[in-house]
N, C-alpha and C positions, 0 to 999 in steps of 0.2 A: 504493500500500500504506500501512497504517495502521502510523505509528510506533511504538516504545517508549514515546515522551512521552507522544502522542496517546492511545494505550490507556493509561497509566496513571492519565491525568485522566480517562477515562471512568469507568474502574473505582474510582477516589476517589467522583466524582460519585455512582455509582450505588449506593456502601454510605451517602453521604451522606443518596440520599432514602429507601433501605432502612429505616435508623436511625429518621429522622421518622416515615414510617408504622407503624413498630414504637410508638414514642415515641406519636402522636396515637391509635393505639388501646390501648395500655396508660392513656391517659388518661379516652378514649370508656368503657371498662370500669371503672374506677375512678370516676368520675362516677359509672356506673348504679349500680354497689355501693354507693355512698354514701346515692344517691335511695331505694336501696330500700333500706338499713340505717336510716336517718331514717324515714321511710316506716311500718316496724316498730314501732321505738321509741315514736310519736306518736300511732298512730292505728291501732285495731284494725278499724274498717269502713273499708273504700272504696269498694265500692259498696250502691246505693240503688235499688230497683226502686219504683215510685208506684203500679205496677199500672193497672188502668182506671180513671181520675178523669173525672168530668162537667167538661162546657165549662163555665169560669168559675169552676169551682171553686176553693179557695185548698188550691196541695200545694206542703208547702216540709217540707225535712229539714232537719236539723243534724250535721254530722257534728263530731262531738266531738276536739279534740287535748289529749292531756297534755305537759306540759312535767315530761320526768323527771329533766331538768339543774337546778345549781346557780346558770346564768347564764338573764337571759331570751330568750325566742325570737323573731326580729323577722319579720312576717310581711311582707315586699315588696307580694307583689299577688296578686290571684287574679284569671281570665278562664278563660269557657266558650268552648266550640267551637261553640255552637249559641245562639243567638238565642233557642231554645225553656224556655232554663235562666240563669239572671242567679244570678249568685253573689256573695255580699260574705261578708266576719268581722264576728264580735262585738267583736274589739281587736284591735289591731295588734301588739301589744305583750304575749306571754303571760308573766307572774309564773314565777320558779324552783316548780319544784311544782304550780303551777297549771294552771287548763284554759283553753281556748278553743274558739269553735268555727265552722268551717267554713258558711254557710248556703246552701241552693239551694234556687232556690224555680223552679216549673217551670209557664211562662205558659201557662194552658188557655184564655187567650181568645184569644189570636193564631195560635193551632197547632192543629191535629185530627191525630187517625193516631200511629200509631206513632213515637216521639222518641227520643230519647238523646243526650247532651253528655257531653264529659270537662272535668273543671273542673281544672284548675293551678293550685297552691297555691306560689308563690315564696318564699323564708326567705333573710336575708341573718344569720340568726345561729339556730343554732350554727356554720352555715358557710352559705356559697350553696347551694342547692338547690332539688328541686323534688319534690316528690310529686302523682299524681292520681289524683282521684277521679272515678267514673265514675256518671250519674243515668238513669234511663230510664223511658218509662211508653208509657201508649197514653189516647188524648185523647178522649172520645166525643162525638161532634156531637148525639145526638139524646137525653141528660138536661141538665139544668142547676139547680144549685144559685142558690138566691136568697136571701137572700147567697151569697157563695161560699165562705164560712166558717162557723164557732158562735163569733165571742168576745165573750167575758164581759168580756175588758177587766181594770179593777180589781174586785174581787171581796172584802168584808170579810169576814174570819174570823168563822165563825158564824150566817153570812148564807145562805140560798137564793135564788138567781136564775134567772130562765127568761128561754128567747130562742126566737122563732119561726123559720121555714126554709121559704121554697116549693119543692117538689122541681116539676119539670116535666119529661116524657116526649112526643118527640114522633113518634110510629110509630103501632103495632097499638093497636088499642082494647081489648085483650084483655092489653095489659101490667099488672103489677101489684107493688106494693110487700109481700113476704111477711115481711119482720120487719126488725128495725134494732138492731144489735148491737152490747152498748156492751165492751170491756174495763176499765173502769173503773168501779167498785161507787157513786162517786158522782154518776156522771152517770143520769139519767133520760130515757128518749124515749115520746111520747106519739105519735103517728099516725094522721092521719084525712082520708080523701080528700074532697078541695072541687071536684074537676069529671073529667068525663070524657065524652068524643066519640068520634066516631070518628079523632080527628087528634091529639088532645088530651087529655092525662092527669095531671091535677096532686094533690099532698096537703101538708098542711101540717106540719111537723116540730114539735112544743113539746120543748125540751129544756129539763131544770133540773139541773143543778148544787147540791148539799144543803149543810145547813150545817157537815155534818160532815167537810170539803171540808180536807184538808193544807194548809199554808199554805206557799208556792210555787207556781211556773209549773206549768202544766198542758199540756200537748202533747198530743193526743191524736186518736182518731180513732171515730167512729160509723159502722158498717161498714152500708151499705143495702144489703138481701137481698132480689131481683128473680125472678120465674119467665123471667126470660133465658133461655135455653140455652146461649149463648154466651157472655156472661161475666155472670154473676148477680150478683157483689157490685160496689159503687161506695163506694169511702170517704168520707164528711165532714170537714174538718179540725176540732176542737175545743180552742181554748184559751183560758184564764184566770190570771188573777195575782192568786191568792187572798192579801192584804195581813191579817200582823200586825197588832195593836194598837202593838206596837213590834219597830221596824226598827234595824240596825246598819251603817255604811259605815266602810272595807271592811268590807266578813264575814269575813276572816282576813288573818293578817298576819307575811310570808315572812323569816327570819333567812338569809341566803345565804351567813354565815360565822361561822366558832366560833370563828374567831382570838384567845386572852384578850386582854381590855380592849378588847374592840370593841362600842360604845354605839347603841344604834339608839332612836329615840325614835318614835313611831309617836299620831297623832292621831284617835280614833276619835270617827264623830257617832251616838249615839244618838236615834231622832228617835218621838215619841207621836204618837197619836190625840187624844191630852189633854196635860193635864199630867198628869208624876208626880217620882217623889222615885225614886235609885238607892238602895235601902235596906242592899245590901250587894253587894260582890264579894269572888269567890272565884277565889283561883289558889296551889298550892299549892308551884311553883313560886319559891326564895328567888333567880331571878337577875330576877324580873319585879316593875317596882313599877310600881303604877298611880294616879294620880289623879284623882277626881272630885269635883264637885257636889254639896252635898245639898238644894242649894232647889229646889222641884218650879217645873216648866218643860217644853216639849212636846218642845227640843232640848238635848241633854246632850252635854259635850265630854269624852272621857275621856283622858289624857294616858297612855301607854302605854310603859313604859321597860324593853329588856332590854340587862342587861349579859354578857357572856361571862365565862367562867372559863375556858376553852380546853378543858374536860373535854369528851370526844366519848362518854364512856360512863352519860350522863344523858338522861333521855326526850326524843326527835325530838317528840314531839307535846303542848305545854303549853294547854289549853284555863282559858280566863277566862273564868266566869260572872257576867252583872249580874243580881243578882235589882233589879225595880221595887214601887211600888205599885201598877201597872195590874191590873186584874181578871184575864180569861185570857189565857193569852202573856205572860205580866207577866215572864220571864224569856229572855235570848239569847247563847249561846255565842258565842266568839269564838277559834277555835282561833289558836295560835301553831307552823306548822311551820319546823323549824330543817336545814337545811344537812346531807345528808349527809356 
């Protein structure tokens, strides 16, 4: 028979591991709360369909993060689940306020058929965590893009540029390219078929880009419209970095505390096409001094000074205008966000 003692160490024992399992899953729970309250906070897409992309194609998202905190966000590491999807970031390191962002890019020459990856997003700040995003497409063996992209590369404001594309189809003789569709008012697609067999179906893409082209990154896509029946459309990827006359580093510049008498100096490079002269700055802002150059020069160094008053009831968002001599673009903001 089982003792007094005996049962008593059982029953110790057994509220012991009771407790732990209680204990490891109020933690299991509490993790996931966290992943998906972070999760929330950061990133409002998490997933990304590519749809039908031609073999070789070039199909890559960006999935964008905000940093809505006052401290920055350390991004650890990121890894796919599939072979088929390779993922990196833009920084490792995302600025109080700032963004970054997530990239997957989905290998159409190693893969056919139907894909999908979940990519893991690691953070050891604002705390450890982990968010994931999930990518998927369908791969087709029988178009192929030549290149497997449209980019423009650098692209000068004001400038038009054209880039060719050999689409290639290899099935029914009876396939055919019935339109190409741009969502973007300044891309142009020209279209005109250079062979066709019975195996064999190619045409050739001119696309241009005009000169009345934003000046920023371009992302985009040209949608090919097919008498398919099964899946008619195929995407193109399209992008360009339609470049200033003049550019600014950083492009804005993060105050992470109001605390009075807290001094941040901040070194901005102004960088020409040419030379030019900063002919005036403007910020209306009396806690911001700024110094510049006035001898024309292609690289300008501007020295950037905000001091604190500790008042939290004065504008979150100070923007600093350099007006230049340069002809168009001759002017570039430089916002200053301040610390919740």
């Amino acid at each position: 028979m089982m003792t007094k003692t005996l049962r008593r160490e059982l029953q110790e024992k057994t509220t012991v591991v009771c407790v732990a399992m209680l204990l490891l899953l109020f933690s299991t729970e509490s993790n996931s709360s966290c992943a998906d309250d972070l999760q929330k906070k950061l990133i409002a897409e998490t997933r990304h369909d590519f749809g039908a992309v031609a073999r070789g194609a070039k199909s890559s998202h960006r999935f964008t993060i905000k940093n809505p905190y006052s401290k920055p966000i350390i991004i650890a590491s990121v890894r796919s689940s599939c072979g088929c999807t390779t993922a990196s970031f833009s920084t490792k390191e995302i600025a109080p306020f700032g963004s970054g962002e997530i990239i997957a890019d989905f290998n159409t020459r190693s893969f056919l058929g139907k894909k999908s990856a979940t990519i893991t997003v690691s953070f050891t700040q604002p705390y450890r965590s982990e968010i994931q995003l999930i990518v998927s497409g369908y791969i087709r063996s029988d178009i192929v893009f030549n290149p497997g992209s449209i980019n423009f590369q650098n692209v000068d404001s004001g400038v038009a540029k054209t880039l060719s594309t050999t689409i290639s189809y290899a099935g029914s003789s009876v396939w055919k390219i019935l339109d190409v569709q741009s969502g973007c008012k300044h891309l142009s697609a020209d279209l005109v078929e250079i062979e066709r067999s019975s195996k064999l179906v190619k045409y050739r893409l001119t696309t241009t880009i005009d000169e009345s082209a934003p000046v920023g990154y371009l992302n985009t896509e040209l949608i090919v419209v097919t008498n398919d029946r099964k899946m008619n459309k195929v995407p193109l990827t399209v992008v360009a970095n339609v470049k200033s006359p003049l550019s600014v580093s950083p492009s804005q510049i993060s105050i992470p505390s109001l605390e009075n008498g807290i001094v941040k100096k901040t070194r901005l490079v102004l960088r020409g096409n040419e030379e030019f002269q900063i002919t005036a700055v403007q910020c209306e802002d009396p806690r911001v001094e700024i110094k510049v150059a006035s001898t024309p020069k292609k690289v300008h160094l501007a020295t950037v000074t905000f001091s604190s008053t500790g008042r939290s009831n004065l504008p979150r968002q100070i923007p600093i205008v350099f007006q230049t001599s340069l002809g168009a673009g001759n002017s570039v903001t430089v916002p200053i966000t301040l610390a919740k």
